[in-house]
N, C-alpha and C positions, 0 to 999 in steps of 0.2 A: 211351277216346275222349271227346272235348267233346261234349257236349250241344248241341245245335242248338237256341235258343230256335223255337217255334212263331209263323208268321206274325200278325199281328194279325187280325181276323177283320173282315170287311167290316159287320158289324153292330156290335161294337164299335166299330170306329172310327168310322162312324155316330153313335153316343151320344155317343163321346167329342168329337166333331167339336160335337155341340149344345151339350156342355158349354161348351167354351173359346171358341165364339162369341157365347155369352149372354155372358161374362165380360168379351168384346172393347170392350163399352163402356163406359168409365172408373167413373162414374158409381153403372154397376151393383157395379163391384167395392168402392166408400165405401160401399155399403148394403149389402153382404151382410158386409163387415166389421165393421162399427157394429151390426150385428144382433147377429152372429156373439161380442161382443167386451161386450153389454148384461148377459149374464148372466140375463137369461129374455126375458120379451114384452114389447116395443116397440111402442107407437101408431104410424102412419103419418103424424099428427102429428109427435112426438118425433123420428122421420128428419127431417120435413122440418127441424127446428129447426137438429138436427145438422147436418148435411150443408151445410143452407143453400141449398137448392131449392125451387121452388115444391111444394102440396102436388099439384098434377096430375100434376108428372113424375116426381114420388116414387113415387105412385101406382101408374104404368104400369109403369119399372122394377121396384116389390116385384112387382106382376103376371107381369111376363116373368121374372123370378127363380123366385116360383112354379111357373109351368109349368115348369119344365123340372126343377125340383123339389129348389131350394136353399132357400130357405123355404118355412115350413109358414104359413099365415092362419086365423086363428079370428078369428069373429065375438064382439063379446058388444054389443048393443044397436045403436046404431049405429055403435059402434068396431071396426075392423078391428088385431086384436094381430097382430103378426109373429114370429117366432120362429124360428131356423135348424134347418135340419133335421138331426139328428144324424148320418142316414148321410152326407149333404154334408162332415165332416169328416176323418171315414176314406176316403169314396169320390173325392172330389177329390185328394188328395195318391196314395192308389193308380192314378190314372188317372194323373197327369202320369210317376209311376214306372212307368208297364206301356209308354207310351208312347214312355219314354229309354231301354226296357231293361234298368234297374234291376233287374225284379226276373226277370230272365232267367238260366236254371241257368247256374250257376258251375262254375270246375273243382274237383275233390272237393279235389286236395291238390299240396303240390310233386311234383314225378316228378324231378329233378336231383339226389339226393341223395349225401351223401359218402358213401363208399365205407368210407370205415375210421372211421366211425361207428356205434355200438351203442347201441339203445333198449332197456331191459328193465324190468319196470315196479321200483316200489323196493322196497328192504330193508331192514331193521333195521339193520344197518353204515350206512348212505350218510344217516342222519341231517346227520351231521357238515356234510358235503361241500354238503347240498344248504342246509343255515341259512346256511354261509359265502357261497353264490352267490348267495343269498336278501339275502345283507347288502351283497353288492356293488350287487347291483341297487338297493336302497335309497339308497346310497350316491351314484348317478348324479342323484338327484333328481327323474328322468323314469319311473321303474317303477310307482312304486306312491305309495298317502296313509298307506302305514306309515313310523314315523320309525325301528323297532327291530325285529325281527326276531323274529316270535312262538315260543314256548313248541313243545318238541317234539312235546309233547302235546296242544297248541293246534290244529297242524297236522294231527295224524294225527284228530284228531276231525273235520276238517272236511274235507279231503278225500275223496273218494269211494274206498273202499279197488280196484276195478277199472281206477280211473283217475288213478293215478299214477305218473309214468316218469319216468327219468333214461336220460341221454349218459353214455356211457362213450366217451373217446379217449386209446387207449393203456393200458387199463386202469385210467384215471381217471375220476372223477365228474366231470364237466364240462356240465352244466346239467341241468336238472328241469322237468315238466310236471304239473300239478294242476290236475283240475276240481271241482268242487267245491259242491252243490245250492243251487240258486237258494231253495227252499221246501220245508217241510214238508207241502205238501198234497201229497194223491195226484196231484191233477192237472197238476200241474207235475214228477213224477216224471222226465221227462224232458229237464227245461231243467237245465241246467248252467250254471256260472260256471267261464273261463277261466284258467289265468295259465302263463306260458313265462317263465324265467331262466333264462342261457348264462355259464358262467365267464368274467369279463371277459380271461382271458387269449387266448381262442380265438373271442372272438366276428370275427363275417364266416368264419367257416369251414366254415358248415351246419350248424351245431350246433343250433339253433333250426328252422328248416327241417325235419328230420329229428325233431326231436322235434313239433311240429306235425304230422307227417305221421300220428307213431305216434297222437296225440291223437285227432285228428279221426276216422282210418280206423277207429280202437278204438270213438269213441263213435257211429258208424254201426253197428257191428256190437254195440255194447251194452245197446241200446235207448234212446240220449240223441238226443231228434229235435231240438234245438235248444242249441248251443252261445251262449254271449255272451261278451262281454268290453268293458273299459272301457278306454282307452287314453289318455292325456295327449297332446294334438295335437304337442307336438315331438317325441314317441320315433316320428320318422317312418320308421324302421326297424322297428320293431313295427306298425306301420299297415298298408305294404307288404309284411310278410310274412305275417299274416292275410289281408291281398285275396287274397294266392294258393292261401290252401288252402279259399276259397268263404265268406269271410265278408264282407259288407256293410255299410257303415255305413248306420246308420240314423238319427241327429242327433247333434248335440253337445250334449252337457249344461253348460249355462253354470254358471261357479262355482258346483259341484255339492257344494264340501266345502273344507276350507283347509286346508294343507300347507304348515308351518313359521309359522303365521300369514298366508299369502297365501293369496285365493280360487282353486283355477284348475278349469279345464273340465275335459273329459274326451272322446273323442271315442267312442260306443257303437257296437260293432257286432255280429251277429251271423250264425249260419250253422247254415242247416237242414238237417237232412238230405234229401238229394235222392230215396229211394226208401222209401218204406211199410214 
């Protein structure tokens, strides 16, 4: 069953309501950005320079900004420094996504899955099968910023040995699943790194689909609270089949890295698990 996001709450949207009405005037939003953008404490002064306002209504707006509590004011003589207030930069972008939804429970995973489709995690035989689907995807230009297809040994070290699967269709290997740890601390023991290739012979057939499903439902019951993954914004087939099984994008990483000598993006999303 879909999760029912929970109503907004009549006191949050109260705050949130004071939030994005301080913001409503133009003004306010050149100072809190120019602050935001200084890299520590700014005179009320130095706004006015900036901005290019007198220093009265400089004044008033860093004021009304204040209260409501996007800049922080410290005194030192008769100078008034400004400075943005740190929770102002996670708490404004969280309010505008609690607002659209954004961060409203998702579906866990596909439910549509083929039928004569088989997940089982890997084996020693299916090496082979999974470097060659490995090499197609590379091949495409849109999978990955690998140009060559790593070492088999490369792989089994880095994959999480609980969390890797292969498609079997017809008794064939026909794509693969590997997560794969984000970090060596403890405390990230449960973020993981994504990645899904489908033998280009059978892709559009669920093959991908179904191995997502085994992914994800695997790393809920594994103890991985938080899956990721990096995506190239044209593989808009990989984009859309993640949103379906409850992962969100979170920004785009602008030429994040270069691949063949050109810079390109990346588009990041990820996907929490929904229950403790």
């Amino acid at each position: 069953m879909t999760a029912v996001p929970e109503a907004l709450s009549g006191e949050t949207a109260s705050t949130y309501s004071e939030w994005f009405a301080c913001l409503a005037e133009p003004t306010r939003v050149r100072i809190l950005h120019t602050v935001a953008v200084a890299g520590g404490a700014i005179t009320v002064g130095e706004l006015t320079e900036r901005i290019g306002i007198s220093q009265s209504t400089c004044s008033h707006h860093v004021r009304k900004l204040a209260d409501i509590g996007f800049v922080l004011l410290r005194k030192e003589g008769t100078t008034t420094l400004v400075t943005v207030n740190p929770n102002c930069c996670t708490g404004l972008p969280h309010a505008a996504d609690v607002v659209m939804g954004v961060l409203a429970p998702r579906p866990c995973c596909p439910t549509d899955l083929p039928v004569d489709v088989t997940v089982r995690p890997l084996e020693a035989g299916d090496w082979a099968a999974v470097r060659r689907i490995y090499r197609e995807g590379i091949d495409t230009g849109n999978a990955t910023f690998e140009t060559e297809v790593p070492a088999r040994a490369t792989l089994d070290a880095t994959w999480l040995p609980e969390h890797r699967w292969v498609a079997e269709l017809d008794d064939q290997v026909v794509g693969w699943a590997a997560a794969s740890p984000v970090s060596a601390r403890a405390c990230y023991s449960g973020l993981a790194e994504t990645s899904v290739y489908v033998d280009a012979a059978v892709r559009g057939r669920g093959i991908g689909k179904a191995l997502l499903h085994k992914q994800v439902t695997a790393a809920d019951a594994g103890g991985l609270w938080t899956l990721q993954t990096s995506i190239f914004p044209e593989n808009r087939a990989s984009l859309a089949l993640h949103h379906t099984a409850g992962f969100r994008t979170l920004g785009v990483r602008e030429r994040i890295a270069q691949h063949h000598g050109v810079w390109r993006d990346t588009v990041f999303l990820e996907r929490r698990r929904t229950t403790d």
